[in-house]
SERO-4910 file (N, C-alpha, C, O; in steps of 0.05 Angstrom, whole numbers):
BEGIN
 pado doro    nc1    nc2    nc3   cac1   cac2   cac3    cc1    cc2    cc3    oc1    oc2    oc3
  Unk    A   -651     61   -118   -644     33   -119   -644     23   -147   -660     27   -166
  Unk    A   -622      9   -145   -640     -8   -177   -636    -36   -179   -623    -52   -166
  Unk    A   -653    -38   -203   -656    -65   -205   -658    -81   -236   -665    -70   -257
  Unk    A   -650   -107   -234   -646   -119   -256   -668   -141   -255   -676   -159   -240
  Unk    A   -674   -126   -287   -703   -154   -290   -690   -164   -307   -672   -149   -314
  Unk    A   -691   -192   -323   -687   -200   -340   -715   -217   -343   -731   -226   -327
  Unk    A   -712   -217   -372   -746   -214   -366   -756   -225   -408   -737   -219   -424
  Unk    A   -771   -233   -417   -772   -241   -449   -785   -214   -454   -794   -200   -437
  Unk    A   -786   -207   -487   -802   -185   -495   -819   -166   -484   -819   -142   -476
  Unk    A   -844   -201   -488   -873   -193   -468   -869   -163   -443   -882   -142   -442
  Unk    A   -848   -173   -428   -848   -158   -395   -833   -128   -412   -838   -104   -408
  Unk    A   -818   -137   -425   -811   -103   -438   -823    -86   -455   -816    -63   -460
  Unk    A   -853   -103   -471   -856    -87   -477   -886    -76   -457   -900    -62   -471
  Unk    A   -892    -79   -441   -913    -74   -417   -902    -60   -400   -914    -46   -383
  Unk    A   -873    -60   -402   -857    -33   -389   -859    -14   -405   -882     -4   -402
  Unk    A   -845     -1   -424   -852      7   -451   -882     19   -448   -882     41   -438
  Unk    A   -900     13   -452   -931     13   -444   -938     32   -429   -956     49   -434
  Unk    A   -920     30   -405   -924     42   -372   -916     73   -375   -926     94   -367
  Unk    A   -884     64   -397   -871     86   -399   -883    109   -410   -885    130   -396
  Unk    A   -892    110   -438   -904    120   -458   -929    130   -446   -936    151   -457
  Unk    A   -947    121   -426   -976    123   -410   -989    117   -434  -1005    134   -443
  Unk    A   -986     96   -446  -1010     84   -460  -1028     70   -448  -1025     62   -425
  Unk    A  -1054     65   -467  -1076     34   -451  -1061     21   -459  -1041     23   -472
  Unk    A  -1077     -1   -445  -1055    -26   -443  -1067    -40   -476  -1058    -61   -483
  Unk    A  -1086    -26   -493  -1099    -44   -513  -1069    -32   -540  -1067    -38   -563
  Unk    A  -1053    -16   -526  -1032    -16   -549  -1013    -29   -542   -995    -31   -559
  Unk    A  -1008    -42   -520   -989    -52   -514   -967    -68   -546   -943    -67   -549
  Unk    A   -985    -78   -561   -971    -99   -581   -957    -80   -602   -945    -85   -622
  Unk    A   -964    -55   -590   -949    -32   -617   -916    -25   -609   -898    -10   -618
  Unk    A   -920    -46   -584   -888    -33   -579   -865    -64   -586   -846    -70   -573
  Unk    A   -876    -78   -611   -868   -110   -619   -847   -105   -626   -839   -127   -630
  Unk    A   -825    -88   -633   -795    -92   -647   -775    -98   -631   -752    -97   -637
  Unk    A   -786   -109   -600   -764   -123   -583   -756   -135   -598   -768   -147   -616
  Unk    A   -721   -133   -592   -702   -165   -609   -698   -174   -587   -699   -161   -566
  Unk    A   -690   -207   -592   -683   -218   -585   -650   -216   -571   -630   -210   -584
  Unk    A   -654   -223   -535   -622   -211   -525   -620   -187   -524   -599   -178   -515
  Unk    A   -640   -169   -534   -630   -133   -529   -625   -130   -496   -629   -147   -478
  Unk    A   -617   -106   -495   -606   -103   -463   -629    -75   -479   -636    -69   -502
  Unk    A   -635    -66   -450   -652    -49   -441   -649    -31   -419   -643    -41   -398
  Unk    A   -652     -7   -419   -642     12   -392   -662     26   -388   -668     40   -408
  Unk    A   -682     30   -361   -699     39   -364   -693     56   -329   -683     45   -309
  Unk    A   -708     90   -331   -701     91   -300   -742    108   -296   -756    127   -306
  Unk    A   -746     84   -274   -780     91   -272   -781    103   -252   -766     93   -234
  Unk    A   -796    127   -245   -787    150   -227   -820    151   -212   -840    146   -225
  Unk    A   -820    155   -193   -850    149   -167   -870    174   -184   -894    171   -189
  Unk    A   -854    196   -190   -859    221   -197   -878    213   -227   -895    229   -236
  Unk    A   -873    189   -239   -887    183   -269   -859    192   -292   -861    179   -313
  Unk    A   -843    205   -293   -825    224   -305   -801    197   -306   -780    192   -295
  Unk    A   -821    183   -327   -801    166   -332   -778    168   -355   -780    183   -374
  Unk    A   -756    151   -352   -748    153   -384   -727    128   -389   -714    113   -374
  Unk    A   -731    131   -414   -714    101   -428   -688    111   -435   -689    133   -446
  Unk    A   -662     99   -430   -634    107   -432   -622    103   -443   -604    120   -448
  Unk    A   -622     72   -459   -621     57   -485   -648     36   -490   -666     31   -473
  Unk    A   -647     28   -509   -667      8   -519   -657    -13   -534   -640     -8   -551
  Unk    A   -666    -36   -531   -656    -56   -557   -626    -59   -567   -621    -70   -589
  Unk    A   -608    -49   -550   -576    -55   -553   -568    -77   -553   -573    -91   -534
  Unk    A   -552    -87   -575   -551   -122   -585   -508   -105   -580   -491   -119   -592
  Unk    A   -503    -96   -574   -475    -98   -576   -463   -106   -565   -440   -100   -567
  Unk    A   -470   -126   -546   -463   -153   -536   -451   -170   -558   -429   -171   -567
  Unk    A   -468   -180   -561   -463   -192   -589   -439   -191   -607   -428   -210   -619
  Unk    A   -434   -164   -606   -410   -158   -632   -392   -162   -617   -375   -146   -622
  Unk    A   -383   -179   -595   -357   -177   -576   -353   -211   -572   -338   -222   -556
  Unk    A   -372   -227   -595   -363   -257   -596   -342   -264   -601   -330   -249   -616
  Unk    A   -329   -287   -594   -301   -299   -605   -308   -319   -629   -290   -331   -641
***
């Protein structure tokens, strides 16, 4: 199934967190969220997670 979070920094980078199997006392090491990044993440029951893109602003470059 999937699903769409939209969600500020904070919640991506505590995903991020989950992903990596860090404590949660690093959580703030994962701070270079930008602002508006799109994020692709696929979290697997198995732990065997993985990130697909990260921080993609190329939205953006398609303004009028």
């Amino acid at each position: 199934k999937a699903v769409l979070i939209v969600c500020h920094g904070g919640m991506k980078m505590a995903l991020l967190t989950v992903i990596h199997q860090k404590p949660t006392s690093e959580f703030a090491s994962f701070n270079g969220i930008k602002n508006t990044s799109v994020s692709e993440f696929e979290i697997e029951e198995d732990g065997n997670h993985k990130i697909i893109f990260l921080n993609c602003l190329n939205h953006l470059e398609h303004s009028e």
